[in-house]
Structures are given as C-alpha cells and as structure tokens.
C-alpha positions as CSV (number, residue, x, y, z in Angstrom):
1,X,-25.2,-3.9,0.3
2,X,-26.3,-1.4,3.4
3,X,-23.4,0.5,4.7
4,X,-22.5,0.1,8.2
5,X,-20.1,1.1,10.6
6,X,-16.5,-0.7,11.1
7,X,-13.4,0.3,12.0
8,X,-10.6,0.0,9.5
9,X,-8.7,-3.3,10.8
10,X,-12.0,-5.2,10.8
11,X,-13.4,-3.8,7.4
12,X,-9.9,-4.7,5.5
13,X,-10.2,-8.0,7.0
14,X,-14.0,-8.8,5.6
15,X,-13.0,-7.2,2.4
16,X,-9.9,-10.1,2.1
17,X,-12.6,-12.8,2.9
18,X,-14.8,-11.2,0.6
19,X,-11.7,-10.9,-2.2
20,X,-11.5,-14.9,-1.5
21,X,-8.7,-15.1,0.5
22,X,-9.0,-18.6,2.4
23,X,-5.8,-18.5,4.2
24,X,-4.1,-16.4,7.0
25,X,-0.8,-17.1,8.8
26,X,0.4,-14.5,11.1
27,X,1.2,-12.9,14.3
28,X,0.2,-10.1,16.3
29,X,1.4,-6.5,16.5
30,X,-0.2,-2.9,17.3
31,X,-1.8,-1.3,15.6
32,X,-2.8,-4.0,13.0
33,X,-4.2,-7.1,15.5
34,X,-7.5,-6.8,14.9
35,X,-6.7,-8.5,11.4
36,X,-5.5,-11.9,12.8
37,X,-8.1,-11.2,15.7
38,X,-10.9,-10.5,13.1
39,X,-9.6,-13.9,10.5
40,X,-9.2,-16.3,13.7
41,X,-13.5,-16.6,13.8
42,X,-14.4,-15.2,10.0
43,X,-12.1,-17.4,8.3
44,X,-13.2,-20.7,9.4
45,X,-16.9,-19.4,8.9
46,X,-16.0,-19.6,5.1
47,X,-14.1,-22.8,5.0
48,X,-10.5,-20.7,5.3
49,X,-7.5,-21.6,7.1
50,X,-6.6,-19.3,10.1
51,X,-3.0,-19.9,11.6
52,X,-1.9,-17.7,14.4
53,X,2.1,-18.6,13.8
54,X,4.7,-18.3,16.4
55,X,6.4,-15.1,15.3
56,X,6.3,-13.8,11.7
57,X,8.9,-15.4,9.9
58,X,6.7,-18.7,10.0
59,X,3.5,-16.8,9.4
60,X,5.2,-15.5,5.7
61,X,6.5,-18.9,4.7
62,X,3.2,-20.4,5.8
63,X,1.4,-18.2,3.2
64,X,4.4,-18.8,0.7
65,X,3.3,-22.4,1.1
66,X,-0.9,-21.5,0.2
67,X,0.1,-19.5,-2.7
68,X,2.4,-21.9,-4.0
69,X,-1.0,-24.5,-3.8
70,X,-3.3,-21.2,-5.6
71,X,-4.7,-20.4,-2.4
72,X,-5.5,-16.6,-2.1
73,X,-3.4,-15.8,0.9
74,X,-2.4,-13.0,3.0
75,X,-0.7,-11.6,6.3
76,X,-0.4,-8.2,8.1
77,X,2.1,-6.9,10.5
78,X,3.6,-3.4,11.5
79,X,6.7,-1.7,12.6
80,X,9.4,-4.7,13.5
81,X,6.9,-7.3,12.2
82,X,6.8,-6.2,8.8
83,X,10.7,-6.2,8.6
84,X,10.8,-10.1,9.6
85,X,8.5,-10.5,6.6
86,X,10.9,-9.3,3.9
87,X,12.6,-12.2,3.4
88,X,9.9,-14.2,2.9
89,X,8.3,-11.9,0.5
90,X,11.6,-11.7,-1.6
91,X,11.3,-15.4,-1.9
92,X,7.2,-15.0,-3.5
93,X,8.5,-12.7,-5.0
94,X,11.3,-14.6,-6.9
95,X,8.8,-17.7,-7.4
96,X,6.1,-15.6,-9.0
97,X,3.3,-16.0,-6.6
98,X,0.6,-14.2,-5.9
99,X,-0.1,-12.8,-2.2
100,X,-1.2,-9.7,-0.4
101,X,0.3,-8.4,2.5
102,X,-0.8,-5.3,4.9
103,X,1.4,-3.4,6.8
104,X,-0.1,-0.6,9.3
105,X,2.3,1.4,9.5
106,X,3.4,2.8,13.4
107,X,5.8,5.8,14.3
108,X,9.1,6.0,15.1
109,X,12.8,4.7,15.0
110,X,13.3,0.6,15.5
111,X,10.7,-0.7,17.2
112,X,8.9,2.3,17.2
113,X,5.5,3.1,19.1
114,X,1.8,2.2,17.8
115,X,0.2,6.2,16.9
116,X,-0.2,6.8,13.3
117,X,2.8,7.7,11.1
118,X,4.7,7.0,7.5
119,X,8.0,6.0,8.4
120,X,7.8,2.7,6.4
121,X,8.1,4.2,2.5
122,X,11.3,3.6,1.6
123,X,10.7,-0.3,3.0
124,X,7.5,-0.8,1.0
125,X,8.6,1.1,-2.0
126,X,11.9,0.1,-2.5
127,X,12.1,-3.4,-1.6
128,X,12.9,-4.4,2.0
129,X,14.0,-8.0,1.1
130,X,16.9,-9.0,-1.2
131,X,17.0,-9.2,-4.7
132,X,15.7,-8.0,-8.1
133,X,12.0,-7.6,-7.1
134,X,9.0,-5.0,-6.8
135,X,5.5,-5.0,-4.8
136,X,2.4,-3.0,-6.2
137,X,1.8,-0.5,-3.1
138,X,-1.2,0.7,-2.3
139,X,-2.5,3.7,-0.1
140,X,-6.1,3.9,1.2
141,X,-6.9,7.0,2.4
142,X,-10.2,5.8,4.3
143,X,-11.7,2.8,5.7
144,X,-14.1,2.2,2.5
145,X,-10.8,2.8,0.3
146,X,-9.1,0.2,2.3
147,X,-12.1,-2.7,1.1
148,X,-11.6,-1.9,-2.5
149,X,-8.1,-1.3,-2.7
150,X,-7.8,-5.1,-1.1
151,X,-9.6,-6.9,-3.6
152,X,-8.2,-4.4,-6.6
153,X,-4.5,-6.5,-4.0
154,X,-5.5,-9.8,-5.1
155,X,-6.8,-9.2,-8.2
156,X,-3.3,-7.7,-9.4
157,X,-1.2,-10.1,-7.8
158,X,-3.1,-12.6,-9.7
159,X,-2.5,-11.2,-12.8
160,X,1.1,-10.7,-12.6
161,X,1.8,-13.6,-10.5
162,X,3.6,-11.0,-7.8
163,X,3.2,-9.9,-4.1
164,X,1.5,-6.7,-3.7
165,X,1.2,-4.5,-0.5
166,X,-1.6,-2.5,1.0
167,X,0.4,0.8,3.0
168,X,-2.1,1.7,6.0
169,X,-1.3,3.6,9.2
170,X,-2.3,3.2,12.5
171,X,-4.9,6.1,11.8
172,X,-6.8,4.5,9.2
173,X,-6.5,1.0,10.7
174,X,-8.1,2.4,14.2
175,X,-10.6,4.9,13.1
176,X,-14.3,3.9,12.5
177,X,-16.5,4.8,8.9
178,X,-19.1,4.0,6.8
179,X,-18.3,1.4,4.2
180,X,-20.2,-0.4,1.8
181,X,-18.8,-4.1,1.5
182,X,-18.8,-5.7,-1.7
183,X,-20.5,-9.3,-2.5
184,X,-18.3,-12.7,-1.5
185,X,-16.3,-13.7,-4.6
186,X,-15.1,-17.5,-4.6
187,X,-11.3,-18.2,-6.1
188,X,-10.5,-21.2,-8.1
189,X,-7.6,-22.2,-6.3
190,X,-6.4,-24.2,-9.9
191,X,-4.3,-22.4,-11.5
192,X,-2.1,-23.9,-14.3
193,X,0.8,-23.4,-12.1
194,X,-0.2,-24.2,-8.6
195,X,1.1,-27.1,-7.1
196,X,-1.9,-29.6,-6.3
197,X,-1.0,-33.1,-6.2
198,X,0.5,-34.6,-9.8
199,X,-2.0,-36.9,-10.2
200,X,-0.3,-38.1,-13.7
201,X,0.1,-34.8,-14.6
202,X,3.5,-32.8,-15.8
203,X,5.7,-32.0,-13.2
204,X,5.4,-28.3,-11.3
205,X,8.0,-26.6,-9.6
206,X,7.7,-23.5,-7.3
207,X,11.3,-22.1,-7.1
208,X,12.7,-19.0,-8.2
209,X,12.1,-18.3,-11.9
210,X,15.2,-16.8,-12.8
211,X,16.0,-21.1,-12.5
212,X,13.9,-22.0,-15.3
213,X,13.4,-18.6,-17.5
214,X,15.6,-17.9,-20.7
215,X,16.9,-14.4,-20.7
216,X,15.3,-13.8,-17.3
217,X,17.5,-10.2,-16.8
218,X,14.9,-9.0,-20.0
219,X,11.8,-10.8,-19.1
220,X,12.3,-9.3,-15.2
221,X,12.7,-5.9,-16.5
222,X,9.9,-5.8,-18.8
223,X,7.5,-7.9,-16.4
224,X,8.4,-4.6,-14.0
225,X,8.1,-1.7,-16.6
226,X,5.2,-3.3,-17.4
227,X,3.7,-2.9,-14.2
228,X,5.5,0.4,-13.8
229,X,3.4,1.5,-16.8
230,X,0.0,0.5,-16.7
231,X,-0.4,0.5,-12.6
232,X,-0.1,4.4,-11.6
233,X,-2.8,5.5,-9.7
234,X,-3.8,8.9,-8.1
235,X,-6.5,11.2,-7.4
236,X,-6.2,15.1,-8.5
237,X,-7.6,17.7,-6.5
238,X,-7.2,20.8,-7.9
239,X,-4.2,21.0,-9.6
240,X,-5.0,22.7,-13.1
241,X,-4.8,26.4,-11.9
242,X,-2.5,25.8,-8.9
243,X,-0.1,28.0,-7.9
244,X,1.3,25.4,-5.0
245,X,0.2,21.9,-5.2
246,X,0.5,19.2,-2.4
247,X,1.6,16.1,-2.5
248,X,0.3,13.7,0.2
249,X,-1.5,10.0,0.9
250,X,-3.1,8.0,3.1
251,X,-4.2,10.1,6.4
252,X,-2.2,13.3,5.7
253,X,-3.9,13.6,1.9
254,X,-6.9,14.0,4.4
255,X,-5.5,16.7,6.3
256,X,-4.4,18.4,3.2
257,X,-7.9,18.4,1.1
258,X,-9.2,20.3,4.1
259,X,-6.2,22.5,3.7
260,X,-7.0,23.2,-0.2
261,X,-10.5,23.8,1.2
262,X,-9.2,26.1,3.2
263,X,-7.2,27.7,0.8
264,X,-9.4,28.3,-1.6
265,X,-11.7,29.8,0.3
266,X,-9.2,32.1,0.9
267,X,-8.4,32.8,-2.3
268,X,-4.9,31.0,-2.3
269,X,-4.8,28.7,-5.6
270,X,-3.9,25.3,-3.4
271,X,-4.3,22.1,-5.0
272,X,-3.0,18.1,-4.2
273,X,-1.6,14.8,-5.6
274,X,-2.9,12.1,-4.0
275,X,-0.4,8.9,-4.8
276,X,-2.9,5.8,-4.1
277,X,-0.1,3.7,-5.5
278,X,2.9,4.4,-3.9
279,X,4.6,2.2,-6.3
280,X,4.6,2.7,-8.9
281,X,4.2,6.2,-7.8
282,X,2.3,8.2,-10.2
283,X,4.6,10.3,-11.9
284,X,1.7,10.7,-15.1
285,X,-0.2,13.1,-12.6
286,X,2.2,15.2,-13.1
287,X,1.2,16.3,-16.4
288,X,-2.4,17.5,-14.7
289,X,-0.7,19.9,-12.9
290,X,-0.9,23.4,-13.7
291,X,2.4,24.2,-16.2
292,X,3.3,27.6,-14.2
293,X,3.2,25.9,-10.6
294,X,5.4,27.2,-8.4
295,X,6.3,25.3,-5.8
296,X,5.3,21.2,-4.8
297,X,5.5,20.6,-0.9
298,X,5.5,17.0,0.1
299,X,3.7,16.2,3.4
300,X,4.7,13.2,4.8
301,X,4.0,12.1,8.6
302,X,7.2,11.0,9.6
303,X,10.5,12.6,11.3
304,X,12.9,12.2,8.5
305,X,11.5,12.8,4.6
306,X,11.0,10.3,2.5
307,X,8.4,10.6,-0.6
308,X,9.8,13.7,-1.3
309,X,12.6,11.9,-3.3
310,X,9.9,11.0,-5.6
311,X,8.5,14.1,-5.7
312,X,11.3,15.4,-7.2
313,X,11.9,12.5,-9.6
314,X,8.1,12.8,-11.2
315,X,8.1,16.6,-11.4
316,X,11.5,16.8,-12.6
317,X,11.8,19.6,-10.1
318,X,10.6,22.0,-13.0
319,X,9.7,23.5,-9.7
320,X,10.7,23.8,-5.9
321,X,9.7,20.6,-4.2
322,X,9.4,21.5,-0.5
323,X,9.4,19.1,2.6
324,X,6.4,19.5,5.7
325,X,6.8,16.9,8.0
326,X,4.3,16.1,10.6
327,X,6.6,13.5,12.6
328,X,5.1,12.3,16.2
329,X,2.1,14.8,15.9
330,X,-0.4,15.2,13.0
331,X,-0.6,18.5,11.7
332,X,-3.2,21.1,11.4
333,X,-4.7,21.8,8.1
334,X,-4.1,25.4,8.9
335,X,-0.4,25.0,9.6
336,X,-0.1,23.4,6.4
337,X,-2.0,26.6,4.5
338,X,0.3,28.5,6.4
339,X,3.7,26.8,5.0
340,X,2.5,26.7,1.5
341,X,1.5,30.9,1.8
342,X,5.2,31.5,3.2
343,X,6.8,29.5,0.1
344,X,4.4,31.7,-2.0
345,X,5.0,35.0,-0.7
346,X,8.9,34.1,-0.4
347,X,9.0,34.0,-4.2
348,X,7.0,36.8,-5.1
C-alpha cells in the first residue's frame, strides 16, 4: 500500500475499519471527533453500523450489545467522556467481551481543556470502573503506530475475550504523518460464544462470568498474570551504556529521543524506555538497562506525576527515579538534557 498523508484521528479510524470493526456507538468530544466524524460515512461504506448515541453512557452499552453478538466494536471519547464510559467497560469487562476503546487524552483538572497532555494514567491503567478487572493499554507514539497498535487492539481482545484501550493525546490525534495502511481484514462475527439467535442450539448467556465460573478468584488471577506476562511491550533506545535513562511514551518519548540525540552528541550517556503498553507496563525492559545507571527520570506531560509510580515499582528503585513534568506546556528537548545533566553532576 502507498503511504499517504492523514492526520491521526482519521488514520486510527481507517485502521479500526480495516481491523474489521463493523460497529461504532459514540459521542462527540475534543480532541477525538474526528473518529465518530470519520466512522459516520466510512462505516456504512463497508456494511458497518455507525450510531452517533445521545451521550456516552448509551454509546458503551450500545457496543456492549455488538460484542456480546461477535461484532468487532469500538468507541472513543476524552477527558469527561472517557469517565462516563467506565462503567460500561467494567461490565465487558466482567462478561468477557472483546472491544476496543480509544481515549485521546486532553489536559487538565475535571473537565479539562482539549491541548495535548497525560493526565488520564492512573484511569487507564488502574481501572476507572468497579471491580476485579484489567484493560491491555496501549501507547502510540505516532500516527502510523496508532494504525498498527489498533488492529494488534482487536486482535488481543479477541484472544483473551477482554476490553483493551488505545492511550492517545490530543497531540498525536491532531498532528498529520505518513502512514502506510494495512489491507481490509473481514471478522467472522461467529464465535462459539456470541449470542446470534438459538436457532435449536444450547443456550448462551452474556453475563458476568464470575456467575457461571468454578473457582473464578483463581481463574481471574491467572487469566490476568497471564496477560501481565506475555503482553509487555516497549522500545529501548539506548539504554545499555546509560548513565541516566528516560522513561517516557506517547508524544513526550518523542521529545525525549531528540533529547538522547542531543545528548549524545554531547557526550552525555542518555538513553530511554519507551512503555508502548502502559499496562502491563514493561517492567522486563528493565533488565536492558545498563546495571550501573544512575538515575531514571520519568517524563510525563501532566501537572501532578503519575507513571513515575511505576517507575519505581519496575526498577526497584536500585536507582533514583526522578520526576520532569511538562504540565500545560510541552517541554523542550533541551530542557530535558538539562534536568538529566543537573541529576548527573549532583551525584558526582
């Protein structure tokens, strides 16, 4: 396939299509409405369902309703939005259905405004709904990461019969980039546990598991560690000879290659973790890492630190974990050279 230009919100969107994804029910929210904007025209093109619902809370129990019929289904929100969803995603969650959901992450305390920022970790990685439940997170750090990461969405939350979320910002979502869009893949909306019509077959029922599941508190667990295990994913820059290494994703890990690049060229021994799953957050990378580091330093574009906390878990602070935050204004690659020189020189 050519490359050609989109911006992030459209691309995302195709990729879904692409992925299989025949249903959308949502409702629109800067800096993510070009999704629902993009799926009302492309998804009847392809025989799809697009339902613009009348605030979130119906769009996530409409695509709790496709899933629950095998449909590959999806929404997107941001900032307010995305915390009317959790309930609903608690509930796929508990019934073992598969769905993707985006959230485009704006800045800010309660409502928030629409510029880029992190501020939404702790909701995506921790659980904002109720209950004994996890999402596979995922962090593009470009437009052409966002396409694959969304079909790698589907595919996972097909295999472990689970919601999983792609973690964008308003930065990603907005800006424009060569990608190269893979080839339309059909679903077989069939599955041996979708609900389509009994037709003389065995009873289904979509309902929490934890109804119908002997020794559900182990087979929850290890369904999770499971997933905790073999779904870590990251990208290492760097990081064998590193005296400070950064730890950054989506549109601040962009900010903070150029800084290693800068770094280097000075002759400072920079290097970064990128986490492109935020959860399970790769704690294995840290065994890349060169064993004398001194110091990690978290960058994270929000006002209060988040990630850090799992910084500090996956390194088990064998050294100084350190906090940059960028808050309401992206930082300068320099600035962050700068930080990681004065932790340096401050333990020489």
């Amino acid at each position: 396939m050519p490359r050609q230009l989109m911006k992030g919100n459209d691309a995302l969107s195709e990729a879904a299509v692409r992925a299989g994804c025949r249903f959308f029910g949502g409702y629109p929210i800067t800096p993510q409405s070009e999704i629902p904007e993009y799926l009302s025209w492309r998804m009847p093109e392809v025989g799809g369902t697009f339902i613009q619902a009348e605030s979130e809370l119906s769009g996530v129990n409409m695509v709790y309703g496709a899933a629950a019929a095998g449909f590959r289904a999806m929404t997107s929100s941001s900032g307010p939005g995305f915390s009317l969803l959790q309930e609903g995603i608690s509930y796929i969650a508990s019934a073992e259905l598969p769905a993707v959901f985006i959230d485009v992450q704006r800045y800010g305390s309660g409502l928030g405004d629409i510029f880029q920022a992190q501020g939404d970790y702790w909701q995506a990685t921790r659980g904002g709904g109720h209950g004994d439940y996890r999402m596979l997170v995922y962090a593009p750090a470009s437009v052409q990461e966002s396409v694959d990461l969304v079909s790698v969405a589907f595919d996972k939350a097909d295999q472990y019969r689970n919601p999983t979320l792609i973690l964008s910002d308003a930065s990603i979502a907005q800006m424009m980039e060569p990608v190269t869009l893979p080839e339309m893949k059909e679903h077989d909306p069939n599955a041996d546990w979708a609900v389509r019509g009994k037709h003389g077959k065995p009873f289904k029922r979509v309902t929490s598991t934890m109804y119908y599941i002997e020794d559900f508190d182990a087979y929850i667990k290890n369904k999770y560690d499971e997933m905790a295990d073999a779904e870590q994913r990251w990208e290492s820059i760097k990081v064998d000879d590193a005296e400070l290494v950064l730890v950054a994703y989506g549109i601040s890990s962009r900010i903070c290659q150029e800084a290693v690049e800068i770094a280097r060229s000075q002759g400072i021994r920079l290097g970064l973790l990128r986490p492109i799953t935020l959860w399970p957050f790769p704690a294995k990378a840290f065994a890349e890492v060169n064993p004398d580091v001194k110091a990690y330093l978290s960058v994270e574009l929000c006002a209060l630190p988040k990630m850090v906390e799992d910084v500090r878990l996956a390194s088990e602070m064998k050294a100084p974990v350190e906090i940059f935050l960028g808050g309401a204004h992206i930082p300068e690659s320099s600035a962050i050279v700068e930080r990681a020189v004065a932790i340096l020189n401050a333990q020489r």
